[in-house]
C-alpha positions as CSV (number, residue, x, y, z in Angstrom):
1,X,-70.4,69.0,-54.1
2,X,-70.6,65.0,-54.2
3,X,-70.7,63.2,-50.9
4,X,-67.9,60.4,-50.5
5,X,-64.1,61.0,-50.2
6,X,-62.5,64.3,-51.4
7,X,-65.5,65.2,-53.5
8,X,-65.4,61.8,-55.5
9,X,-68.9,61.1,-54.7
10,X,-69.4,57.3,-54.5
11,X,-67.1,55.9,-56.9
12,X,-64.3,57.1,-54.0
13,X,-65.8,55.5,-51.6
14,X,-66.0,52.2,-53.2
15,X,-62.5,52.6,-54.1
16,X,-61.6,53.1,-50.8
17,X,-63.9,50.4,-49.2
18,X,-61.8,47.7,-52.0
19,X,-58.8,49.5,-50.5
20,X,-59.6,48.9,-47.0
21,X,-61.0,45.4,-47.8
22,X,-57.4,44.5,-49.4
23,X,-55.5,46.0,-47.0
24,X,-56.7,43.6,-44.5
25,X,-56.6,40.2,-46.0
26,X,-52.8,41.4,-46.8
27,X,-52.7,42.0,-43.1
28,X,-54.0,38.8,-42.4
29,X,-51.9,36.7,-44.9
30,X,-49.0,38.2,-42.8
31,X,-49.8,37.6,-39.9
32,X,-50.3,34.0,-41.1
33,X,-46.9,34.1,-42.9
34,X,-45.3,35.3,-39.5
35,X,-46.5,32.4,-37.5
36,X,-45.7,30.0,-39.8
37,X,-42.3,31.3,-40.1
38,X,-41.9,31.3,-36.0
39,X,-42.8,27.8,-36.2
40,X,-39.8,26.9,-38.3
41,X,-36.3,25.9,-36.9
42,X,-32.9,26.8,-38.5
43,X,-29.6,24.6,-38.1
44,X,-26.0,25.7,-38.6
45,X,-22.8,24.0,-37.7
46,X,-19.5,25.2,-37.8
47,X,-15.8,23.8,-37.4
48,X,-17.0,20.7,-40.2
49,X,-20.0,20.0,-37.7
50,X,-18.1,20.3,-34.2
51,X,-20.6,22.8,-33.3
52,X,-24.3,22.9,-34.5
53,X,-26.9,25.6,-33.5
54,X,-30.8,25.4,-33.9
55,X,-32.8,28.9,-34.4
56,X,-36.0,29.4,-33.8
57,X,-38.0,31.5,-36.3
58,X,-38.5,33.7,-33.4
59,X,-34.1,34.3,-33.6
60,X,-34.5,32.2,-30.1
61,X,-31.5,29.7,-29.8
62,X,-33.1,26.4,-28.8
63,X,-30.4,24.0,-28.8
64,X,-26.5,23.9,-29.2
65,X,-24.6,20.6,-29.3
66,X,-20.5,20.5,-29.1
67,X,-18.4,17.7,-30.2
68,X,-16.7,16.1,-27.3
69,X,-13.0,16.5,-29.0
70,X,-13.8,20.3,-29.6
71,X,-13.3,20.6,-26.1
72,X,-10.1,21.9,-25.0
73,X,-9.6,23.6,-22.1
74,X,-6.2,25.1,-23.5
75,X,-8.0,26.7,-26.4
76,X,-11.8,28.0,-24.9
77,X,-11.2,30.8,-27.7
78,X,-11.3,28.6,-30.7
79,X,-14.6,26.7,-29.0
80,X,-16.1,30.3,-28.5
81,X,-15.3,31.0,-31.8
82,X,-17.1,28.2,-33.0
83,X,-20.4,28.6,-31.1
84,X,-20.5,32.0,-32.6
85,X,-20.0,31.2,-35.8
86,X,-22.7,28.4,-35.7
87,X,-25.4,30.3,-34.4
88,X,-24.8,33.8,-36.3
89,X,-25.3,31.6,-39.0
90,X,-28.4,29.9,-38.2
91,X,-29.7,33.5,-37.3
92,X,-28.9,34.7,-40.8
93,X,-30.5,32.0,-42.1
94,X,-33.6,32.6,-40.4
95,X,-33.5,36.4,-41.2
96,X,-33.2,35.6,-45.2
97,X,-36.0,33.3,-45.1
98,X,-37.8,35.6,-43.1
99,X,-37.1,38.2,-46.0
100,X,-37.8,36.4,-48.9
101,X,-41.2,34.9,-47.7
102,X,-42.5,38.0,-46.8
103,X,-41.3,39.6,-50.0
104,X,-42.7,37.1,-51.9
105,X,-46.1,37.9,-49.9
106,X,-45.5,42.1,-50.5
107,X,-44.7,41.9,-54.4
108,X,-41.4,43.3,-53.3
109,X,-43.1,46.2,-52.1
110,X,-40.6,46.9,-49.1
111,X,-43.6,47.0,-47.0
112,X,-42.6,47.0,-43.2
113,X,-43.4,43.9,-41.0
């Protein structure tokens, strides 16, 4: 019987070793791909710009700025609402990207990352 992988003398072997080799440079592109993505910064607003949110690529929320006259101490709900709405938003945003770079890096695959 032929030395290599499951009796496939060398040939199996060199597939594997290409395999192996491609394996990692995908690896690599995505870890590449995953910095660059935490390095980018998503913005939402809500309530025609009352309320604007900015996402990290890492789903941190690194800013939040509120309109002066959205503040109304009568109606905290409707502000609440608003913050909410803004930075779900700029979450989402982030999460699509996030999905469509690395898809586009996969082939559609629906590889985990």
């Amino acid at each position: 019987m032929g030395k290599g992988y499951g009796g496939m003398g060398n040939m199996g072997g060199m597939n594997m070793n290409n395999l192996m080799k491609q394996a990692q440079q995908m690896q690599r592109k995505m870890a590449e791909m995953q910095e660059e993505l935490a390095g980018r910064r998503y913005e939402a607003t809500s309530g025609g710009g009352a309320v604007k949110a900015v996402v990290s690529g890492k789903k941190v929320l690194e800013s939040i700025e509120i309109e002066r006259d959205v503040v109304d101490p009568d109606d905290v709900e409707m502000l609440q609402d608003l913050i909410l709405t803004a930075v779900n938003e700029a979450i989402r945003q982030e999460e699509e990207a996030s999905q469509a770079e690395m898809g586009r890096l996969t082939g559609g695959a629906g590889l985990p990352f």
